[in-house]
Structures are given as structure tokens and as C-alpha cells.
C-alpha positions as CSV (number, residue, x, y, z in Angstrom):
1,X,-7.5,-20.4,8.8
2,X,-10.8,-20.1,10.3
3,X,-13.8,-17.8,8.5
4,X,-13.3,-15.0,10.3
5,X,-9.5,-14.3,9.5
6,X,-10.4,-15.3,5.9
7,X,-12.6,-12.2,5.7
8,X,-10.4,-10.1,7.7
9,X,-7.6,-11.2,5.1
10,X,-10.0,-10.5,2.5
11,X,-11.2,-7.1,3.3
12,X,-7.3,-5.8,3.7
13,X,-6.5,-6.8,0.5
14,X,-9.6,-5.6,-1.4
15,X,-8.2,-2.1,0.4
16,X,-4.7,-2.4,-0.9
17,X,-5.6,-3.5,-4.2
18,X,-8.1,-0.2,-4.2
19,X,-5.4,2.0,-3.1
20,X,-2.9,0.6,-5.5
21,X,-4.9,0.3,-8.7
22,X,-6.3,4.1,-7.7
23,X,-3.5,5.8,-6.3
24,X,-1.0,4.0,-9.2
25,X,2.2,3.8,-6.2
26,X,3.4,5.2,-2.9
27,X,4.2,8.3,-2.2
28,X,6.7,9.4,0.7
29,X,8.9,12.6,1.7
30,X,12.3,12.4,2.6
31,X,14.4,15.4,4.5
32,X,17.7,15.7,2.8
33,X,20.4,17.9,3.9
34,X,21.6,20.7,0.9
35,X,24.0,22.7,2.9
36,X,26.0,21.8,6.0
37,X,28.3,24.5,7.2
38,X,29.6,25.2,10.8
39,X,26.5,25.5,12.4
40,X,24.1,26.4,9.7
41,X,22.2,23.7,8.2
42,X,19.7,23.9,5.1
43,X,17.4,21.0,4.4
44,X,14.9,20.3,2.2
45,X,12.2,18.0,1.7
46,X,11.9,16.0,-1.5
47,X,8.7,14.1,-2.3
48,X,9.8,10.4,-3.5
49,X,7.5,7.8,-5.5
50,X,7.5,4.0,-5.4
51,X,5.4,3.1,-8.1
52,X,3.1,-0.2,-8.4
53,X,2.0,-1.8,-11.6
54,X,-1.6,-2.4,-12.1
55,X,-1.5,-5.5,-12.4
56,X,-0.3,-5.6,-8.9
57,X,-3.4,-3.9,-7.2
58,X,-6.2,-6.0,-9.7
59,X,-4.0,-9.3,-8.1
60,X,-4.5,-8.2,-5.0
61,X,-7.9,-6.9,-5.6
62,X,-8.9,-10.8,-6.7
63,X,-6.8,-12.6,-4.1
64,X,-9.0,-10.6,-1.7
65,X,-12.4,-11.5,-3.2
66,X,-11.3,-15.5,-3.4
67,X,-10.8,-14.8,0.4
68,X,-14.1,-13.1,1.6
69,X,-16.0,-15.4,-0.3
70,X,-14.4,-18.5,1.2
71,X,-14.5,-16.6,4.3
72,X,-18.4,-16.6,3.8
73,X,-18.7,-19.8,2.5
74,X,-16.9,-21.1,5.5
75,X,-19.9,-19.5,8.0
């Protein structure tokens, strides 16, 4: 891989790392239908997690520092 996509590499996962280690998961909504009756249908909206460990994010946070400073180093 040549320097450039090593930093670009880098800088995403110094990003996702961030997000994960600050944020602590993924957050998402989901419609789901409550009542279905002839033509009258109720739906709501229900706010789902997926959560990521820690240790995930500050493994991603590294892996993306080993790759913008080979990225530089590369230059």
C-alpha cells in the first residue's frame, strides 16, 4: 500500500476508534408495526443499541496511529 492510502487508512480508523471509545456503541431506530387492523395501521419507533467494547475503539484507535505514522514515514 502506498503512503497515501496508509494515512487515509489511518485517519478513518483514528475516527472510528474516537467515535467508539466516546459514543460506547451504535445507535439506530427501527419502525415496528404495534397494530395492524383492516386498514388502520399503528407504528412505532423504537431506538435500538449495538454496543462496542472499549477495547474495540482503543484497538482501532492504535491500529490507526501504526498506520499514519508508516504512512509518514513512507513520504
Amino acid at each position: 500500500m502506498n503512503a497515501k492510502g496508509l494515512l487515509i487508512v489511518g485517519v478513518v480508523l483514528i475516527v472510528a476508534g474516537a467515535a467508539a471509545l466516546i459514543m460506547g456503541g451504535i445507535t439506530y431506530t427501527e419502525q415496528e408495526t404495534v397494530v395492524d387492523v383492516g386498514g388502520l395501521n399503528v407504528k412505532a419507533e423504537r431506538e435500538k443499541r449495538i454496543p462496542v467494547p472499549p477495547i474495540a475503539g482503543g484497538i482501532a484507535l492504535a491500529a490507526g496511529a501504526v498506520c499514519v505514522a508508516l504512512g509518514l514515514k513512507k513520504k
